[in-house]
N, C-alpha and C positions, 0 to 999 in steps of 0.2 A: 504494500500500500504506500502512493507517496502522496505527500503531501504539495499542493498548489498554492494559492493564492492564501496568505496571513494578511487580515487587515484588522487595523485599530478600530475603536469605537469611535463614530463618528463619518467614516469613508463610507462608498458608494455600497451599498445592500448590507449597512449593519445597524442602520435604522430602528428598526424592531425592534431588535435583538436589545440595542440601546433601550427603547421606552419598557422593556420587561424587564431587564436587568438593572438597568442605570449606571451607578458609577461602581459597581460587583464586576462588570464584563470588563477584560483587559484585554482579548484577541478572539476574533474569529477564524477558524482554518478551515477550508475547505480538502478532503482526502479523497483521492483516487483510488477506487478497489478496481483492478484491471478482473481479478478471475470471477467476481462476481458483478461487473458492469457497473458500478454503482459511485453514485458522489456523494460523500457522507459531509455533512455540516457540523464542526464542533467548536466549543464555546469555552473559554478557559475561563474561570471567574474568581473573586476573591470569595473564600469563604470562612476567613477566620483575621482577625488585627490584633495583633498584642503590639505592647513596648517592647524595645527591644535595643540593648545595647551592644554595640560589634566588640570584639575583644581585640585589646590589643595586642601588635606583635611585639616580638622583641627584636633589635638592633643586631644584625649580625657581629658585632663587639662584643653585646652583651656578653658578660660570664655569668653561668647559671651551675651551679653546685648538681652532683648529678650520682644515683645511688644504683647499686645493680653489682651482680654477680662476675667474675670475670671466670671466662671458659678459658677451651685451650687454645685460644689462638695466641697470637704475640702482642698481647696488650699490655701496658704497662707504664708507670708514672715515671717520666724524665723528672732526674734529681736537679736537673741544672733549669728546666721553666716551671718544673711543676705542673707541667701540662697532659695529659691523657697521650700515646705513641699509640699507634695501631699498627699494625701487619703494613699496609696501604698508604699511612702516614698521618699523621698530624689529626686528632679526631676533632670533627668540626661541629661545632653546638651555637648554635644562636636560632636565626631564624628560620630552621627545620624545624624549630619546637613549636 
């Protein structure tokens, strides 16, 4: 099934769809089903609003204190930075987290 024509509320044949829904409808899509001939009309809508605050990142600088098991590969704390050494090199922690 592919999908055709996305239009906003507001553009030419979402009309309707507008005065039944109102400011709930954020897109209309129109889908092609080839094996069954068919053009299906769908409606994306809002159905739920909370507050909501994004989390911040952290600073690829950042130093972040970091707890866990060490296996057997070649990991191990350089005595001269103090830093995490891996197999691969230098372990990298900031903004992955």
């Amino acid at each position: 099934m592919r999908t055709g024509l996305n239009l906003k509320p507001g553009d030419k044949g979402t009309k309707r769809l507008v005065a039944e829904y109102g400011e709930r409808l954020l897109c209309v899509r129109y889908r092609y089903d080839k094996e069954r001939g068919k053009r299906l009309k769908t409606v994306e809508l809002i159905v739920e609003e909370v507050d909501w605050q994004p989390v911040t990142r952290l600073k690829a600088e950042t130093v972040v204190g970091v707890r866990g098991a060490l296996g057997r590969g070649g990991a191990g704390k350089s005595s001269e930075t103090g830093r995490w050494k891996m197999e691969s090199g230098e372990a990298a922690m900031g903004a992955a987290l």
